[in-house]
PyMOL Python script that loads the backbone (N, CA, C, O; Angstrom):
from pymol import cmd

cmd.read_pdbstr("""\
ATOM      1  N   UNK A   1     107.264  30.123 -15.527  1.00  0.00           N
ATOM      2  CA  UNK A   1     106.971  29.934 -16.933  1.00  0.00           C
ATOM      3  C   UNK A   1     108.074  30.573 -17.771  1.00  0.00           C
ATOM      4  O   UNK A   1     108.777  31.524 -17.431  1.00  0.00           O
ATOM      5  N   UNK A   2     108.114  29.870 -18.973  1.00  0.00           N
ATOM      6  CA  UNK A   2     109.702  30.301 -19.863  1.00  0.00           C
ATOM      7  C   UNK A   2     108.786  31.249 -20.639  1.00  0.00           C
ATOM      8  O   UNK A   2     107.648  31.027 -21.053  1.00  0.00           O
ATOM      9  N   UNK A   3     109.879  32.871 -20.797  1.00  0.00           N
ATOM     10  CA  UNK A   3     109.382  33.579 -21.332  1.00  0.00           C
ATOM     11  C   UNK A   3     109.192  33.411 -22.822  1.00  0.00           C
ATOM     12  O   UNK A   3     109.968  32.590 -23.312  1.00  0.00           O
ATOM     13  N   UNK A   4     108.227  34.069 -23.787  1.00  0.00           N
ATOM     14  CA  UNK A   4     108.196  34.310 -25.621  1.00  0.00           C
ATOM     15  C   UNK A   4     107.883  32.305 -25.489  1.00  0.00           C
ATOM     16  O   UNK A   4     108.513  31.655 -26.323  1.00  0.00           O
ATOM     17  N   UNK A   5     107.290  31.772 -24.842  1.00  0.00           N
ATOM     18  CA  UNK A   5     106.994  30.662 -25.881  1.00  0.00           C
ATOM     19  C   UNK A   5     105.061  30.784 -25.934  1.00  0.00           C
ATOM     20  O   UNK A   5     104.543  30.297 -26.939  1.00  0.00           O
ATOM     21  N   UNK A   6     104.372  31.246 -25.156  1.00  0.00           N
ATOM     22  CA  UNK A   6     102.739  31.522 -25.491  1.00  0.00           C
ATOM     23  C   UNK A   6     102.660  32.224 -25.981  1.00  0.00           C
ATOM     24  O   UNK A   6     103.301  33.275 -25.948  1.00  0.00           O
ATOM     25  N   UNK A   7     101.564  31.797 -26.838  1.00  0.00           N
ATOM     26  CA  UNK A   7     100.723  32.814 -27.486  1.00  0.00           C
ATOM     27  C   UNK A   7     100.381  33.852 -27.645  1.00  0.00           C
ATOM     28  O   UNK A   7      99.534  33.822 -26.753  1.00  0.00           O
ATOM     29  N   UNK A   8     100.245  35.404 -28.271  1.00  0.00           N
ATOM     30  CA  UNK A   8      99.530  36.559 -27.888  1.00  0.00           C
ATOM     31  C   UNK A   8      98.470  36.175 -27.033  1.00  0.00           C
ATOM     32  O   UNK A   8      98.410  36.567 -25.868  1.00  0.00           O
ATOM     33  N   UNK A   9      97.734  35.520 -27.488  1.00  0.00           N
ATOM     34  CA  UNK A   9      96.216  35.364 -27.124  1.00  0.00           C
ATOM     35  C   UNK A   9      96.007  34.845 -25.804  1.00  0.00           C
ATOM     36  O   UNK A   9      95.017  35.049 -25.101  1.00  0.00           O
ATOM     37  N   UNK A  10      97.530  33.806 -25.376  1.00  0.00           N
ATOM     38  CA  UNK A  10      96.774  33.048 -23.806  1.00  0.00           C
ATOM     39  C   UNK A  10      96.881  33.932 -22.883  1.00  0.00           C
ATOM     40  O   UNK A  10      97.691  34.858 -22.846  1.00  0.00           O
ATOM     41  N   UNK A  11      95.670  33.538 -21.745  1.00  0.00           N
ATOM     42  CA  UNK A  11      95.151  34.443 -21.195  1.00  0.00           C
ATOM     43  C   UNK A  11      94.407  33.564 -20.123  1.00  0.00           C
ATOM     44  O   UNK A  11      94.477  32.349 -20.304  1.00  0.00           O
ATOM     45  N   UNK A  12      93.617  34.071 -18.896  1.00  0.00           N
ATOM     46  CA  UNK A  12      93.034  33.363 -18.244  1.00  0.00           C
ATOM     47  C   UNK A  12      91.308  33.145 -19.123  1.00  0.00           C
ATOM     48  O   UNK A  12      90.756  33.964 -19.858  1.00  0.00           O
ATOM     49  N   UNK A  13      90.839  31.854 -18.731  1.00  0.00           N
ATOM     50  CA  UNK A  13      89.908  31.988 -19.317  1.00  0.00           C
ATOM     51  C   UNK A  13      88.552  31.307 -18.275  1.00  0.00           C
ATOM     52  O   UNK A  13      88.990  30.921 -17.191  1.00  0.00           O
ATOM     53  N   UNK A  14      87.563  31.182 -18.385  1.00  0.00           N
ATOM     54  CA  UNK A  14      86.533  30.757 -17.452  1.00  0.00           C
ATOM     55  C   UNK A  14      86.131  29.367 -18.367  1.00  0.00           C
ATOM     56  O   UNK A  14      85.997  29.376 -19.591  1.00  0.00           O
ATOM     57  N   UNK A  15      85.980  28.244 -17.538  1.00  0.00           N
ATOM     58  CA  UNK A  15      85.534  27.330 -18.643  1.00  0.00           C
ATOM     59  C   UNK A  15      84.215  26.714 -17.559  1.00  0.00           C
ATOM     60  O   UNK A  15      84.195  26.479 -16.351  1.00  0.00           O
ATOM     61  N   UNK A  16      83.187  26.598 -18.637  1.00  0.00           N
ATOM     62  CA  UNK A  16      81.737  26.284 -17.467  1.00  0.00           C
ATOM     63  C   UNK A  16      81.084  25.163 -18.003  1.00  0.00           C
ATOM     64  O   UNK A  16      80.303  25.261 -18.949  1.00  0.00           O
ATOM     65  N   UNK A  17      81.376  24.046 -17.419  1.00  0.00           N
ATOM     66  CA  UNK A  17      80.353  22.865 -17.351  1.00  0.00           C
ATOM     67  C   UNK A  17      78.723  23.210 -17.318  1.00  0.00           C
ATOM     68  O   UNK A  17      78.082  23.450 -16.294  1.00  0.00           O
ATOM     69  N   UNK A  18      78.205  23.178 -18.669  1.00  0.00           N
ATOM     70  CA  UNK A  18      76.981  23.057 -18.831  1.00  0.00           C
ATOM     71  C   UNK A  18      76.250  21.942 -18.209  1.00  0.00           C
ATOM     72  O   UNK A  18      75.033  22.115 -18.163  1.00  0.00           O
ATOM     73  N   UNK A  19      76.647  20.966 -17.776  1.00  0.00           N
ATOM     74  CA  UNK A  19      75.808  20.167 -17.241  1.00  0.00           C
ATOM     75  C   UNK A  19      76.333  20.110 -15.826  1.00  0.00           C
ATOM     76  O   UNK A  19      75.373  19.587 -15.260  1.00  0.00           O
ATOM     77  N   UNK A  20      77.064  20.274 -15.080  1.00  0.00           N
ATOM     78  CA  UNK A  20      77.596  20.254 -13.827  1.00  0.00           C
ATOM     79  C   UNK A  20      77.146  22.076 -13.021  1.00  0.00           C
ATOM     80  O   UNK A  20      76.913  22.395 -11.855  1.00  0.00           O
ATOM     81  N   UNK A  21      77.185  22.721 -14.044  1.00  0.00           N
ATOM     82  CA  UNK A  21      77.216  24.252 -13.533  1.00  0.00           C
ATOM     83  C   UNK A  21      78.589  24.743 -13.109  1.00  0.00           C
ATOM     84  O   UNK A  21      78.857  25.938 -12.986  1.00  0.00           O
ATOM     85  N   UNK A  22      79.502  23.684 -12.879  1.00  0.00           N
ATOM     86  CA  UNK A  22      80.913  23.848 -12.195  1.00  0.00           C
ATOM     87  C   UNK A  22      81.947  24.940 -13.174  1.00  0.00           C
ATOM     88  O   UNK A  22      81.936  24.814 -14.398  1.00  0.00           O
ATOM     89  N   UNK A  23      82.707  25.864 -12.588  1.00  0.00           N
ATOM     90  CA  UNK A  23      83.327  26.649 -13.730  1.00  0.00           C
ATOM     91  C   UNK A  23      84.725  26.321 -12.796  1.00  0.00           C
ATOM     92  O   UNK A  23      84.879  26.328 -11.575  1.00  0.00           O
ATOM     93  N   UNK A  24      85.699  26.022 -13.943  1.00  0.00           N
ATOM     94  CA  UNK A  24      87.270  26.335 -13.766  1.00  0.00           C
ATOM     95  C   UNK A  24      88.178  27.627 -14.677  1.00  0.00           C
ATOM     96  O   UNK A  24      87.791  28.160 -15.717  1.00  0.00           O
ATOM     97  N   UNK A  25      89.093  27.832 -14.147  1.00  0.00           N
ATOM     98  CA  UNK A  25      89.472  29.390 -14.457  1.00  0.00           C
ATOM     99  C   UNK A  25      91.068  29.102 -14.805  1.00  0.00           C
ATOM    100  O   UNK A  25      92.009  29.235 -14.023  1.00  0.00           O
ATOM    101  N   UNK A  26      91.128  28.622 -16.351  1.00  0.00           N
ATOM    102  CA  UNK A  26      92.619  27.941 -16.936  1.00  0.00           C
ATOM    103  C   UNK A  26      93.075  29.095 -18.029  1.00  0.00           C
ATOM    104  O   UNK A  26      92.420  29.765 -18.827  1.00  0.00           O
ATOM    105  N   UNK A  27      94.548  29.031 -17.702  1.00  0.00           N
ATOM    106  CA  UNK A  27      94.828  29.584 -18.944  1.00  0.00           C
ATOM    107  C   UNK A  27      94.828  28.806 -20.310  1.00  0.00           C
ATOM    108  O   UNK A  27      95.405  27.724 -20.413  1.00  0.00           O
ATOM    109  N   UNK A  28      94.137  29.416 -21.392  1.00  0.00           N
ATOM    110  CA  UNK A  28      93.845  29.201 -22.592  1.00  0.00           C
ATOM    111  C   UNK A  28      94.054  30.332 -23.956  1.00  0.00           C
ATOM    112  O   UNK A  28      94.180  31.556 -23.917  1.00  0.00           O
ATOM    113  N   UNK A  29      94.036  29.484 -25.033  1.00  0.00           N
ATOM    114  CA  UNK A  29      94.031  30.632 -26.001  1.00  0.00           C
ATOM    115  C   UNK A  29      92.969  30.339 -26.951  1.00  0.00           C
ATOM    116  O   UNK A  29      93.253  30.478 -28.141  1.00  0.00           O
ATOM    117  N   UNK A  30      91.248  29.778 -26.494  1.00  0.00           N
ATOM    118  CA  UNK A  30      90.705  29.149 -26.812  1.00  0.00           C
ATOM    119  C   UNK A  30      89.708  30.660 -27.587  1.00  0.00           C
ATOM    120  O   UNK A  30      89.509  31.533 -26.743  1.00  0.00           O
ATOM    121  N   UNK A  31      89.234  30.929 -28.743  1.00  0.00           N
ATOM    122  CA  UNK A  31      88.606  32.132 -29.194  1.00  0.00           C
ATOM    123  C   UNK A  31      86.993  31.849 -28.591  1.00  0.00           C
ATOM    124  O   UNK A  31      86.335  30.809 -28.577  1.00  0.00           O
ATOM    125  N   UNK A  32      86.649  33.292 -28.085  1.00  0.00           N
ATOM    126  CA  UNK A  32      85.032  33.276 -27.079  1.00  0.00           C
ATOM    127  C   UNK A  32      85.017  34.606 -27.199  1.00  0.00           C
ATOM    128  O   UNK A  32      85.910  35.438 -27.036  1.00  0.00           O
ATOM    129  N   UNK A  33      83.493  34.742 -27.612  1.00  0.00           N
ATOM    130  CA  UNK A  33      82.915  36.300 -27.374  1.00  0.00           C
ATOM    131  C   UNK A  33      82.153  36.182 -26.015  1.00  0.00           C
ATOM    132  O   UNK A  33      81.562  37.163 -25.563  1.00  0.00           O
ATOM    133  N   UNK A  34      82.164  35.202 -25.484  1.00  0.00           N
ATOM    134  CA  UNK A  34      81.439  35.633 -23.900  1.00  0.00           C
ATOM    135  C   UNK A  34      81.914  35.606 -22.864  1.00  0.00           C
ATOM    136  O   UNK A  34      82.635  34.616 -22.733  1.00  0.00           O
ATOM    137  N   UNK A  35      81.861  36.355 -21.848  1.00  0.00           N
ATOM    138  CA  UNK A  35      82.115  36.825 -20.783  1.00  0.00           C
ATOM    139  C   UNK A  35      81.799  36.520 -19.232  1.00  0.00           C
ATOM    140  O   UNK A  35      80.609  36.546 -18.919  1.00  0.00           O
ATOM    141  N   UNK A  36      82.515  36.303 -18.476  1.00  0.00           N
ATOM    142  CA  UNK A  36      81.890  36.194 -16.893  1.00  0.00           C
ATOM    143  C   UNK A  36      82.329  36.434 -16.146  1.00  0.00           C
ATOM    144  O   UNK A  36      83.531  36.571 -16.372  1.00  0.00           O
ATOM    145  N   UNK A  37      81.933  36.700 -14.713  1.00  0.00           N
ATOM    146  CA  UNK A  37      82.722  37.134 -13.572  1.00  0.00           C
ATOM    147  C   UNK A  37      83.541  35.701 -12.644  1.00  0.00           C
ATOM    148  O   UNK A  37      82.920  34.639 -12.660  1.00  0.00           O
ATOM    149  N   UNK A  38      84.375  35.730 -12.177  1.00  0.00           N
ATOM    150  CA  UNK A  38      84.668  34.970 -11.397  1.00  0.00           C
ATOM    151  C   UNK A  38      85.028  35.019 -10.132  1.00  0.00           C
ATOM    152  O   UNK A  38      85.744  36.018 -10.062  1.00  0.00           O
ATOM    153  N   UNK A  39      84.968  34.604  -9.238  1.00  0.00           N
ATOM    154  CA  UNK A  39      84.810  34.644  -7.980  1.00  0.00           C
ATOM    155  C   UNK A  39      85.723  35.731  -6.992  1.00  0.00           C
ATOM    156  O   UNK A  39      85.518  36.096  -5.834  1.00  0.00           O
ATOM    157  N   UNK A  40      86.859  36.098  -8.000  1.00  0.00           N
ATOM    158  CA  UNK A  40      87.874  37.509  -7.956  1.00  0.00           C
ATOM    159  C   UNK A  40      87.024  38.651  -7.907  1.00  0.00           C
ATOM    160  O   UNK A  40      87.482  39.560  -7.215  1.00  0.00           O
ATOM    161  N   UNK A  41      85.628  38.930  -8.581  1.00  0.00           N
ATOM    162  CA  UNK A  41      84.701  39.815  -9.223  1.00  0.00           C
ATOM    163  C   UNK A  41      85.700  40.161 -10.356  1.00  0.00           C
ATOM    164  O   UNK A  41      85.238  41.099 -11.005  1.00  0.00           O
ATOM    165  N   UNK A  42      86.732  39.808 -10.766  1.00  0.00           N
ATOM    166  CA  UNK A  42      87.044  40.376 -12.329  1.00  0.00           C
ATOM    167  C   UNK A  42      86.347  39.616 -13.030  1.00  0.00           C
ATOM    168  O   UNK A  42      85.695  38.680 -12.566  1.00  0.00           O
ATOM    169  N   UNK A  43      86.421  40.023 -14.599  1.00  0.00           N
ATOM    170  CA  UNK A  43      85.658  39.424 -15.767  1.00  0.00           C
ATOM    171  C   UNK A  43      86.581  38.956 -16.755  1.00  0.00           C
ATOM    172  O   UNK A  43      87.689  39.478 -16.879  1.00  0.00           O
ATOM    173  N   UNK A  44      86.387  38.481 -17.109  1.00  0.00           N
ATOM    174  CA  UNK A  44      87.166  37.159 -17.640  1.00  0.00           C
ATOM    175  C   UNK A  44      86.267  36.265 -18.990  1.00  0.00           C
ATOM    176  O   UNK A  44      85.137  35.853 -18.726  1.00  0.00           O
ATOM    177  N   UNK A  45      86.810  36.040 -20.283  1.00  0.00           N
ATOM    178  CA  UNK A  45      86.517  35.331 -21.150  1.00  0.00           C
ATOM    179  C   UNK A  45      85.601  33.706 -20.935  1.00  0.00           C
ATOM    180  O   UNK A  45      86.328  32.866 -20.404  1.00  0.00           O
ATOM    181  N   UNK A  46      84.234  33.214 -21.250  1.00  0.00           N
ATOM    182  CA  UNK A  46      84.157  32.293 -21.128  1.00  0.00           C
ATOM    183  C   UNK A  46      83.614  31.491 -21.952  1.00  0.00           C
ATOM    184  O   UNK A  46      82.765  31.842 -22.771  1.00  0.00           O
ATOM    185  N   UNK A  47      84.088  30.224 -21.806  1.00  0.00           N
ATOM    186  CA  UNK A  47      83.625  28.985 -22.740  1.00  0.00           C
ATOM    187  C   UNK A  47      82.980  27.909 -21.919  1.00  0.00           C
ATOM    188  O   UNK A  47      83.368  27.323 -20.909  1.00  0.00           O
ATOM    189  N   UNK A  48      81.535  27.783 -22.866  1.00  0.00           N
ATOM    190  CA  UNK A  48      80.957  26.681 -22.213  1.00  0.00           C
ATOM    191  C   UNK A  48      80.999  25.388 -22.777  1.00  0.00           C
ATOM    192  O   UNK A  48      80.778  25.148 -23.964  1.00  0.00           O
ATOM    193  N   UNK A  49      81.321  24.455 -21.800  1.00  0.00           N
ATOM    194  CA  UNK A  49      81.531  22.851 -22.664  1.00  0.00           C
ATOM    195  C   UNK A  49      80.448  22.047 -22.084  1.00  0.00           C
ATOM    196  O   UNK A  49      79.899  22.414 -21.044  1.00  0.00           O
ATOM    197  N   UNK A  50      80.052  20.790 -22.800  1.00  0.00           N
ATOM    198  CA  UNK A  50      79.272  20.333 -22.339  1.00  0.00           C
ATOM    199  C   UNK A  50      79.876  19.006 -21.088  1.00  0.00           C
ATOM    200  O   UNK A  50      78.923  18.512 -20.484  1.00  0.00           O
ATOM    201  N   UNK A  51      80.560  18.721 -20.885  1.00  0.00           N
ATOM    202  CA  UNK A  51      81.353  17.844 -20.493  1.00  0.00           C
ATOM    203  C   UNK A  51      82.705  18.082 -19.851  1.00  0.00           C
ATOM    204  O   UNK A  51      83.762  18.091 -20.481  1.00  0.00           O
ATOM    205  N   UNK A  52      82.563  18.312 -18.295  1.00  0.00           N
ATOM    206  CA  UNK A  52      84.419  18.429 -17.880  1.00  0.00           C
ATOM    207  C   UNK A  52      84.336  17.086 -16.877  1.00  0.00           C
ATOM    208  O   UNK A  52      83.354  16.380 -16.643  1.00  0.00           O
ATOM    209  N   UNK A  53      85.773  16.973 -16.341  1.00  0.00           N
ATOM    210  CA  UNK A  53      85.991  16.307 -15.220  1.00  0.00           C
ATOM    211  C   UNK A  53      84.831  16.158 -13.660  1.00  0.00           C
ATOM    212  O   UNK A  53      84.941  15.345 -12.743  1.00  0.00           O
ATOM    213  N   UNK A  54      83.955  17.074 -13.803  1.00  0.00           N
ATOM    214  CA  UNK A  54      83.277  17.666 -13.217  1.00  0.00           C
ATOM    215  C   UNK A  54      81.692  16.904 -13.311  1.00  0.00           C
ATOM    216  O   UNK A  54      80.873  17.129 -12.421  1.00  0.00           O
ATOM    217  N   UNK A  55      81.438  16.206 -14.202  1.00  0.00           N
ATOM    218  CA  UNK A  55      80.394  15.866 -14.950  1.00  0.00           C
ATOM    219  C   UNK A  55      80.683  14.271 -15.403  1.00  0.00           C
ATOM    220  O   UNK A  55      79.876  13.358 -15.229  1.00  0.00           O
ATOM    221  N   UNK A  56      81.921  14.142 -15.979  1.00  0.00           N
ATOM    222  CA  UNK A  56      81.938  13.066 -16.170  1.00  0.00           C
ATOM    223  C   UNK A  56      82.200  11.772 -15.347  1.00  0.00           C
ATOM    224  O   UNK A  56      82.976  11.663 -14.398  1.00  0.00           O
ATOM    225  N   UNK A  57      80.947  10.256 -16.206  1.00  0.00           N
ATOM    226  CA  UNK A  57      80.938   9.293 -15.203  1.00  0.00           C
ATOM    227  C   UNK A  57      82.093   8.591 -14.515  1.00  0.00           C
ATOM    228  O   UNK A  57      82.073   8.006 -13.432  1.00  0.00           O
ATOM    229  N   UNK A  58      83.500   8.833 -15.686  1.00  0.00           N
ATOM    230  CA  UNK A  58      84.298   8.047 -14.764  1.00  0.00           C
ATOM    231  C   UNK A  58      84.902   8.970 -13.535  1.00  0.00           C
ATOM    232  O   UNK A  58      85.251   8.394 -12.505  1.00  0.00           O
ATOM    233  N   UNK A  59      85.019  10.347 -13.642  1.00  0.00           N
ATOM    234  CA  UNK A  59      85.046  10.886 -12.502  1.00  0.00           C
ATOM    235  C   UNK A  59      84.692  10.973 -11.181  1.00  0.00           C
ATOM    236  O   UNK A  59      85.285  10.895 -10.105  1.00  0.00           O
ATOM    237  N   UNK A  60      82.909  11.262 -11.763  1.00  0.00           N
ATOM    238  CA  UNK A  60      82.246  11.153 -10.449  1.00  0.00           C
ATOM    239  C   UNK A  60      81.575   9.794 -10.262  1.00  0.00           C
ATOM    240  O   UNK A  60      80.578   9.791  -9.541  1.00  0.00           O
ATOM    241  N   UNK A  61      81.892   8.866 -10.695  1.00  0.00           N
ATOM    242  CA  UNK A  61      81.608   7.246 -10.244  1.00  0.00           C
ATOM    243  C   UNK A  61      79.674   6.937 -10.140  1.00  0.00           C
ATOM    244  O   UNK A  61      78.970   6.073  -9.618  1.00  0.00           O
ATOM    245  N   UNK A  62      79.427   8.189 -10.958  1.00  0.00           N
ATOM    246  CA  UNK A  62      77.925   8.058 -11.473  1.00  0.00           C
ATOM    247  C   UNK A  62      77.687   8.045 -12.627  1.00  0.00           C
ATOM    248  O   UNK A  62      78.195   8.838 -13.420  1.00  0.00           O
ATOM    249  N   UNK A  63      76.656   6.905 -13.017  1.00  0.00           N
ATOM    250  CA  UNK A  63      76.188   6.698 -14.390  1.00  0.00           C
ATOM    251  C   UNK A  63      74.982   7.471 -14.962  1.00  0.00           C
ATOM    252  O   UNK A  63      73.920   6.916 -14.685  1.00  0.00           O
ATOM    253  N   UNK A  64      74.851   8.651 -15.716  1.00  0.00           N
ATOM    254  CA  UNK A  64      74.026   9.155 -16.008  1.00  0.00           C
ATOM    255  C   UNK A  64      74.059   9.155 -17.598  1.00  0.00           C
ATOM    256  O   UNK A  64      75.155   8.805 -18.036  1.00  0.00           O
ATOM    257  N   UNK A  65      73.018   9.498 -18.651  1.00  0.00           N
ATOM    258  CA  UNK A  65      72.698   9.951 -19.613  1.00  0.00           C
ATOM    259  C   UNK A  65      72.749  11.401 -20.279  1.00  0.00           C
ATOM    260  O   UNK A  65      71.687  11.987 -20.486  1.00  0.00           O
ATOM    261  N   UNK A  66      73.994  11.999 -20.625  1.00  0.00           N
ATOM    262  CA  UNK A  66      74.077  13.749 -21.030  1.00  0.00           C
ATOM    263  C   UNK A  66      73.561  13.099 -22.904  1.00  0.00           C
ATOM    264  O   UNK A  66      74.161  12.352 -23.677  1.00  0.00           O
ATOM    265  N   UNK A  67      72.341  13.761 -23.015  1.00  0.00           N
ATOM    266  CA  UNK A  67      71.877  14.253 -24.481  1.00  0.00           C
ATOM    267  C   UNK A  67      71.444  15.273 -24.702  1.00  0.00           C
ATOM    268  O   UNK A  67      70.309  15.696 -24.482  1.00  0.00           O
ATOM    269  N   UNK A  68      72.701  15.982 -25.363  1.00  0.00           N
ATOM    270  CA  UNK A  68      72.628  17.509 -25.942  1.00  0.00           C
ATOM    271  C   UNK A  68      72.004  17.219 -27.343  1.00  0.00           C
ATOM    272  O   UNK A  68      71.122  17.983 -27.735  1.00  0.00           O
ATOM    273  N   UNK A  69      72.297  16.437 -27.928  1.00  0.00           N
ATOM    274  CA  UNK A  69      71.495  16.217 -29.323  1.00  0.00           C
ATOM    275  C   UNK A  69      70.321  15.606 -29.795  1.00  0.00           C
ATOM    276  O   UNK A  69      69.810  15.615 -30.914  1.00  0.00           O
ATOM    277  N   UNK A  70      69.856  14.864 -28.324  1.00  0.00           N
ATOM    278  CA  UNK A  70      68.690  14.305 -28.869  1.00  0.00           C
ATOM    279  C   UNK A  70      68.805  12.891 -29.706  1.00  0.00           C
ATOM    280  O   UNK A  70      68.072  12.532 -30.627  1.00  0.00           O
ATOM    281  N   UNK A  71      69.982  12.150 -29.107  1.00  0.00           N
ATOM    282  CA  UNK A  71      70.327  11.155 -30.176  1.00  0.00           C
ATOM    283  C   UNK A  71      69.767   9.713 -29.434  1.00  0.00           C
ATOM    284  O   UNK A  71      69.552   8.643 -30.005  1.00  0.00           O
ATOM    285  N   UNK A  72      69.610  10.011 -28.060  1.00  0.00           N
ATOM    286  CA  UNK A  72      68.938   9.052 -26.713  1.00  0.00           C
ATOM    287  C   UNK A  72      67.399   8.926 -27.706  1.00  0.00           C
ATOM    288  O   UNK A  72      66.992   7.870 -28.189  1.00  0.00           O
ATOM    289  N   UNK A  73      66.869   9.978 -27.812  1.00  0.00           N
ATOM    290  CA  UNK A  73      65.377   9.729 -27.819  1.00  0.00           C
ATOM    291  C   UNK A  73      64.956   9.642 -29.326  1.00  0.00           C
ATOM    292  O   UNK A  73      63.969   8.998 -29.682  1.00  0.00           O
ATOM    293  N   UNK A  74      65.909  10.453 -30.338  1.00  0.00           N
ATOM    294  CA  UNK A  74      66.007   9.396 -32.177  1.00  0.00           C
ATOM    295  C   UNK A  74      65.866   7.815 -32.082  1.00  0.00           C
ATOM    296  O   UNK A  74      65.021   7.082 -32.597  1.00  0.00           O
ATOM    297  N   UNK A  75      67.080   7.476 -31.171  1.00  0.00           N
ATOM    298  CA  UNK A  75      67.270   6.044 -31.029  1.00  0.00           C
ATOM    299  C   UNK A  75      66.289   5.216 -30.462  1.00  0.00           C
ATOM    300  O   UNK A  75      66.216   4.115 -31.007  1.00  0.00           O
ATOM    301  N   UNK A  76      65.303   5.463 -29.283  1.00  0.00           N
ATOM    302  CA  UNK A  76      64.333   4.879 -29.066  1.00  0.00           C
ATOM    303  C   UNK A  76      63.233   4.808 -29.335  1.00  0.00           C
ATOM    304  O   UNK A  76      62.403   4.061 -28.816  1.00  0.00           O
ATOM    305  N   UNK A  77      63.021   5.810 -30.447  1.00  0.00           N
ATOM    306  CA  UNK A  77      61.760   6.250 -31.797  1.00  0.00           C
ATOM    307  C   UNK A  77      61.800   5.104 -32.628  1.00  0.00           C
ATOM    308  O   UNK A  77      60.883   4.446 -33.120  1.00  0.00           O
ATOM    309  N   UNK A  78      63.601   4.931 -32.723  1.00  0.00           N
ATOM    310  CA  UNK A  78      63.810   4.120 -34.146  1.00  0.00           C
ATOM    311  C   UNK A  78      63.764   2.524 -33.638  1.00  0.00           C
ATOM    312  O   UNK A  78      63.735   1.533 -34.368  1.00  0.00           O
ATOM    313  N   UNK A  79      63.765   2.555 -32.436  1.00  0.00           N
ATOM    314  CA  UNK A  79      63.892   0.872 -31.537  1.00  0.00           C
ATOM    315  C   UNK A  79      62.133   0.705 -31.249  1.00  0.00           C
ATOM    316  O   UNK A  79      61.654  -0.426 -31.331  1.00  0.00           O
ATOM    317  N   UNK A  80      61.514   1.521 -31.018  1.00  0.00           N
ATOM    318  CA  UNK A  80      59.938   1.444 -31.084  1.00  0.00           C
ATOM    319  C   UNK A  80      59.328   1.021 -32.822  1.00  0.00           C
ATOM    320  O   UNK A  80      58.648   0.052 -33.160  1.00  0.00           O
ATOM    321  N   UNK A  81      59.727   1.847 -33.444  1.00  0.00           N
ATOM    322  CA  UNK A  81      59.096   1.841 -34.932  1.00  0.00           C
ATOM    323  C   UNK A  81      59.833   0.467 -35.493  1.00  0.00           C
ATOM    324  O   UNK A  81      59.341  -0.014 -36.514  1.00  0.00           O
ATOM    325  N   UNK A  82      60.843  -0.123 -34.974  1.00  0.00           N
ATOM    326  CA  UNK A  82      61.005  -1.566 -35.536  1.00  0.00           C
ATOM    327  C   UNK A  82      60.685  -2.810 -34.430  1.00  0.00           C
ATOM    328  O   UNK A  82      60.675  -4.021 -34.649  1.00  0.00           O
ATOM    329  N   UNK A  83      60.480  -2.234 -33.429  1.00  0.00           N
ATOM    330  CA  UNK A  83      59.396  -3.097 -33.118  1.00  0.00           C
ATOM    331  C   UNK A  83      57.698  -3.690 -33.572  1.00  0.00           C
ATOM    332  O   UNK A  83      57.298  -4.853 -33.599  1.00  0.00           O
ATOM    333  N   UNK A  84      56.966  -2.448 -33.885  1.00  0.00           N
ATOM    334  CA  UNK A  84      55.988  -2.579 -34.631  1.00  0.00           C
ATOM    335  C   UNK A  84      55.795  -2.854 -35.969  1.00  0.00           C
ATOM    336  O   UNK A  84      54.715  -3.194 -36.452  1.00  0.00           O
ATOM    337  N   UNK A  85      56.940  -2.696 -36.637  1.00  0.00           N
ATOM    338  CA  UNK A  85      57.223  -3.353 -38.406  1.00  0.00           C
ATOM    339  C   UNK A  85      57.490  -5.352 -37.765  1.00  0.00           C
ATOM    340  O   UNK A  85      57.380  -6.212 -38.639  1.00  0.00           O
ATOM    341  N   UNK A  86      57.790  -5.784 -36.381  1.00  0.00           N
ATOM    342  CA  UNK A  86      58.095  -6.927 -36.705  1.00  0.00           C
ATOM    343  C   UNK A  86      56.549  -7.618 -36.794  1.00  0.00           C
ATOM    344  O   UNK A  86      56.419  -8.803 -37.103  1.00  0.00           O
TER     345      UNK A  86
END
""", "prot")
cmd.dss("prot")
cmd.show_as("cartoon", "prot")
cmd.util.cbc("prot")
cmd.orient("prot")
């Protein structure tokens, strides 16, 4: 790596697939107040995403449904309630 071109801040960081459980351990200069161990037992900065390589369908060649917002089951409230207005 060429020296003086990163950041103060980059650093190793823990990044954890909320829906996979899977964690990768990249350098980043991504801002996180939380913390975790990694498989070193050191502790290390972490960020949770909802979505990595890890999770996603074109990756793993499975089709699933991730709704963190609740926008799956708005939408079929709103596909029910105009069914019964017809």
């Amino acid at each position: 790596m060429k020296k003086d071109i990163h950041p103060e801040e980059y650093r190793m960081v823990i990044f954890e697939d909320v829906t996979s459980s899977q964690r990768f351990l990249i350098g980043s200069t991504i801002d996180t107040t939380k913390t975790g161990k990694w498989e070193d037992g050191k502790e290390y900065p972490l960020f949770q995403v909802e979505i990595s390589s890890a999770s996603h369908p074109f990756y793993t060649g499975q089709s699933k449904t991730i709704d963190t917002a609740g926008r799956v089951e708005k939408f079929r409230n709103r596909l029910a309630a105009s069914k019964k207005t017809k």
